[in-house]
N, C-alpha and C positions, 0 to 999 in steps of 0.2 A: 561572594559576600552575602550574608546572611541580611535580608529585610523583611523592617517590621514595617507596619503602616498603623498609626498612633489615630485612633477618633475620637478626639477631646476636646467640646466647646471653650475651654477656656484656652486662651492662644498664647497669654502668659505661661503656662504651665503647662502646655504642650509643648510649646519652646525648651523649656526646659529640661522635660523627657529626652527631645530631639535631642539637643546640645547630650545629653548624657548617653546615648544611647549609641552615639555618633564617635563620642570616645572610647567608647567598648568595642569599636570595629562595625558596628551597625549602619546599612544603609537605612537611612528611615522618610518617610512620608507622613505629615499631618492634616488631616482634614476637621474641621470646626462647626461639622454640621452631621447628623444621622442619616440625611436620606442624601447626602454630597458621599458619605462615605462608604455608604451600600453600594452606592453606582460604584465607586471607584475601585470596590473587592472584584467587581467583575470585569474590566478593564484587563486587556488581553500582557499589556505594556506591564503591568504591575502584577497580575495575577500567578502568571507565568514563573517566576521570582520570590514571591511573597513566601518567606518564612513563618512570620506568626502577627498577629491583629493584638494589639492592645485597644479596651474597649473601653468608654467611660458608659455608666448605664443612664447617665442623664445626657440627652441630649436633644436637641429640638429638632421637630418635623418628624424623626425617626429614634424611637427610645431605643437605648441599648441590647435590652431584653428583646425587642422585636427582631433587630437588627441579629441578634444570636440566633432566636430561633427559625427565623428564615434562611439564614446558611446553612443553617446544620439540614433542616429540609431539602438542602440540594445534597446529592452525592459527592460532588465535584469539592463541598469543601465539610464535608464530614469527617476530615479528619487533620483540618488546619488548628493550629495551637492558639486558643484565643484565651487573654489573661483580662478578667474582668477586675475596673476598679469599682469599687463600688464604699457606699456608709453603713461601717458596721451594724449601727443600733437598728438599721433598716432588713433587719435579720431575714423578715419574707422573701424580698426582693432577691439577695442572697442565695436562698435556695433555690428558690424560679430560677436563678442563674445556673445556679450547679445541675437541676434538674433540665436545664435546654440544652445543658453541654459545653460549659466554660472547661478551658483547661485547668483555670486554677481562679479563685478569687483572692485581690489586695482590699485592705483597709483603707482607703485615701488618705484618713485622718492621721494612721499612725507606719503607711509603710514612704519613706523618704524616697525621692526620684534614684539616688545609689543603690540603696537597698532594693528597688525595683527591678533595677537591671541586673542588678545580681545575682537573683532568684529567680529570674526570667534565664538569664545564662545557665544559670545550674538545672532548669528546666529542662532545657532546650538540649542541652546535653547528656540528659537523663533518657529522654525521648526520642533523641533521635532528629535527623533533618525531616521536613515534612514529606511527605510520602504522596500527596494530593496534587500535585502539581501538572496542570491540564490547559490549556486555552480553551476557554469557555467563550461565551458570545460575548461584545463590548458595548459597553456604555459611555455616554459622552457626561463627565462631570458637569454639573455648575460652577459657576465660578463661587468663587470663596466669600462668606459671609463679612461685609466690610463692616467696621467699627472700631469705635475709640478704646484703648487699651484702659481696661477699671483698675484701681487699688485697692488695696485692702480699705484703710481710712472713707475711700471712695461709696465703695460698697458697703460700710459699713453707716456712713451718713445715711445712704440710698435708704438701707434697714430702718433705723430710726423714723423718715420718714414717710415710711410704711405703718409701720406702730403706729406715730400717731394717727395716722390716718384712719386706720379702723379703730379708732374711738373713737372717730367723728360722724361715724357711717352705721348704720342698722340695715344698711340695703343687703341683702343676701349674695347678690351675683359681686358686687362692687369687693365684699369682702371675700369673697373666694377669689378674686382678681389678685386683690392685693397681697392673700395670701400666697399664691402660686410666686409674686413677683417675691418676696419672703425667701420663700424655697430656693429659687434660682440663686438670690446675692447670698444667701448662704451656703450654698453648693460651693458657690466660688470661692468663697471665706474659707472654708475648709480645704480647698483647693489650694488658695496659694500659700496659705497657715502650713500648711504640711511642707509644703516645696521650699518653705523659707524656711525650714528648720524648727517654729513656733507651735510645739507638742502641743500647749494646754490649749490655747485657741483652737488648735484644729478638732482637738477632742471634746469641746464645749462646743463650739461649730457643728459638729457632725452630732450631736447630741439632740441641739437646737433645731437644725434640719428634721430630725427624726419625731420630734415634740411637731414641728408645724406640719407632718405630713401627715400626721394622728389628727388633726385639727380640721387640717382640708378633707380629709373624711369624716368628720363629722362635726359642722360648722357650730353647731347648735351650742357646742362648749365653748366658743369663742364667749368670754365674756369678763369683767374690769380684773376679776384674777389673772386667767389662763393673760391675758395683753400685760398684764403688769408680771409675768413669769416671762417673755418674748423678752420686753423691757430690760428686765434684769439679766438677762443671757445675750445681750447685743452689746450692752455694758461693760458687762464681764469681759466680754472677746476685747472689745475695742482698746480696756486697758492694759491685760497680759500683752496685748499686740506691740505695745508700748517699748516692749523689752521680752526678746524674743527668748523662748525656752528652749533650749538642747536636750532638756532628760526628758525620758521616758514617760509615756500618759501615765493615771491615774491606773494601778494596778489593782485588782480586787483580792488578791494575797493580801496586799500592801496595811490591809484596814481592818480593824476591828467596827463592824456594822451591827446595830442594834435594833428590834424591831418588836415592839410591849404594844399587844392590843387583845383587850379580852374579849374578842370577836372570830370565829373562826375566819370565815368571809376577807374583812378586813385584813387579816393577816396575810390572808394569802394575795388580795391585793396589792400589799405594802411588799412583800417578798418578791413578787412578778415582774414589780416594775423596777426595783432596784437588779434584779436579777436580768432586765432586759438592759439594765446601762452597762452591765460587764460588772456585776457588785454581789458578792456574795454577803448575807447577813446572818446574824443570828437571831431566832425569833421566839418569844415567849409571850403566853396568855396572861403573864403574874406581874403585877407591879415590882411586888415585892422579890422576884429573881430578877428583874432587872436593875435596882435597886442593889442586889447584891451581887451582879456582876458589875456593875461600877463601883464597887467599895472594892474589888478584886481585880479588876481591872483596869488600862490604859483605851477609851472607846474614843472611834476617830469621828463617829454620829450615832444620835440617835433621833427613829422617827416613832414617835408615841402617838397612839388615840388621847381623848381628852376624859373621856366619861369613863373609865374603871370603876370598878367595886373597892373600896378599900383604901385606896391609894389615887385621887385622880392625878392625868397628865402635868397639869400646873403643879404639883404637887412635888411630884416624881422628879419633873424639870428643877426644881430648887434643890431638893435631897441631893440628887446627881453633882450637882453645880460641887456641894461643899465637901463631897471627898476630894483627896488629896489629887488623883490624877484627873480628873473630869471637872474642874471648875472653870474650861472654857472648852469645853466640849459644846459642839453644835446642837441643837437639839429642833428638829423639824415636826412641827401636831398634825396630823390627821385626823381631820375631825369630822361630824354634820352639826355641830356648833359651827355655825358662819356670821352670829349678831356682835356691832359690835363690840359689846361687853367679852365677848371672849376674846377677841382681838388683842384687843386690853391686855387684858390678863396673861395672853401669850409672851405678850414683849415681855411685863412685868416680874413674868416670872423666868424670864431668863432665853425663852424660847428663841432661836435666830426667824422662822418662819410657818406658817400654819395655811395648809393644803384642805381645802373642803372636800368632805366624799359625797359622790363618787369620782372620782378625778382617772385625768388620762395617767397611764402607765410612765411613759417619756417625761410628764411635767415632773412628777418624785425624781423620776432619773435624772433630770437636769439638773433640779435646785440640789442634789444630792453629789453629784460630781464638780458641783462652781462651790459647793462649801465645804469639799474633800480639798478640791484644787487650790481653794484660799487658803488652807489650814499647812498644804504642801508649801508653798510660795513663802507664806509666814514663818516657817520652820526655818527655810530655805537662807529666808532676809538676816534672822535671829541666828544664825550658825556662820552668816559669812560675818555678824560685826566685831 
């Protein structure tokens, strides 16, 4: 019988792999900790046996990524099949994985525990049984990390009260604490968002994740925007969660994206970070061709500067509004107007939300896929009445 050995902090959603992997014929083992399940790869009892490692790469005491490249450092398992899960938008992390020697990387957010084992199956019979199979020297486990099973609802309170919390704090260590705990209840958000079938949450989730790990490197952006952008993505999650989604994430086929800034810089800015959510755009220096591809076309967002030559953003945001297909079209500012008379102005003129530059890549990506995803949903409500 073919076994995997599963190392995934969350024990809900290890569970779950288990149970699915267990009806494919699999013998499986889970361990809920990174340095519980290093030891237990070399363990004579399991090693001996061990067809292929499913790895989460967040995990405590012993990160995934470590965990990878330290087996592949040994001979004995250079050539065992290990299928990383990991979060998309966290694309570096991703390669480091490919580049230490993953057999294959999963999306958390968007590949189902079915779908998992599936492509894990059609892997594994592409490749072959493993070929590494040796008793190496043995390690004595620790025992299993005890704790109260979280929920969604749960973790997602936990979140909020993180939020506020670093708006009440200027201490620098306090809020790099609370960010890291951020990180973790969102890991798990997208964890069990995915295993319960709940597409948009997990993709908002994993989104969020990726905006706060931009953050804990560099604190200094922490400030009443970037906390009131957390805010609105913990929101977001907490209500899709409400009523669980079956379709498909947010496709970047799926959308006509727009991106008007008479800045070279800027633009490429504005392009990079929709481009790191999975979002293809189209991009022009001219008010006035943006202008005219909304008289031309059906636009699913647009994210404009404010200060143009000819045409400013406020501007642009009303014109857009009154052709026939874009009169509730999104429309997001990128600006270095941040007083708040522009603020103002933003709403007034129709704006859904306005981003100061220089801004993190993942914050555009975020507020950009939670007002793809409302637009989806909204569609969604409007076609089934």
């Amino acid at each position: 019988m073919k076994t995997i050995l599963i190392i995934e902090d969350d024990k809900v959603v290890a569970s779950i792999y288990e149970k699915k992997f267990q009806q494919a014929g699999f013998e499986v083992e889970c361990v809920h900790d990174g340095q519980e399940g290093f030891y237990r790869l070399h363990a004579p009892e399991l090693s001996t046996k061990l067809t292929a490692l499913v790895l989460d790469l967040m995990l405590p005491h012993i990160g995934g990524l470590d965990i990878l490249k330290k087996i592949r450092a040994q001979k004995r398992f250079d050539a065992l099949p290990v299928f990383v899960l990991t979060n998309a938008f966290l694309g570096e992390v991703g390669h480091e994985a490919q580049k230490a020697g993953a057999t294959h990387i999963f999306n958390k957010a968007t590949t189902t525990p079915k779908k998992l084992v599936e492509q894990i199956q059609s892997l594994l019979s592409k490749d072959g049984e493993a070929a590494w199979l040796e008793a190496p020297p043995g390690f004595q486990p620790s025992n299993p990390n005890a704790g109260a099973e979280q929920t969604i609802p749960g973790m997602i309170e936990q979140a909020r009260k993180c939020v506020q919390a670093l708006g009440k704090t200027i201490d620098p260590a306090v809020r790099q604490t609370l960010l890291l705990d951020l990180i973790k209840l969102t890991h798990g958000v997208t964890s069990r968002a995915s295993v319960g079938g709940m597409a948009t949450a997990a993709h908002v989730s994993s989104a969020l994740e990726a905006f706060l790990n931009e953050l804990g490197n560099r604190i200094t952006e922490l400030n009443p925007s970037t906390q009131h952008t957390i805010s609105m993505a913990v929101d977001f999650i907490a209500g899709v969660c409400r009523t669980p989604d079956h379709t498909e994430a947010v496709a970047s086929e799926s959308f006509n994206i727009l991106v008007v800034d008479d800045e070279r810089f800027s633009r490429h800015a504005a392009s990079h970070a929709l481009n790191k959510a999975g979002l293809k755009p189209l991009v022009t220096s001219l008010p006035s061709v943006a202008l005219q591809l909304a008289m031309e076309n059906k636009l699913d967002l647009v994210v404009s500067d404010v200060d143009m030559p000819g045409l400013n953003g406020f501007e642009l945001c009303k014109r857009i509004h009154t052709t026939p297909e874009n009169h509730d079209t999104p429309v997001v500012f990128v600006t270095g107007l941040t007083d708040f008379e522009s603020g103002v102005q933003a709403a007034s003129s129709g704006g859904n939300d306005l981003i100061a530059k220089p801004f993190l890549p993942m914050e555009l990506g975020l507020k950009a896929l939670m007002l793809l995803h409302r637009q989806k949903l909204a569609r969604k409500n409007a076609n089934s009445l």
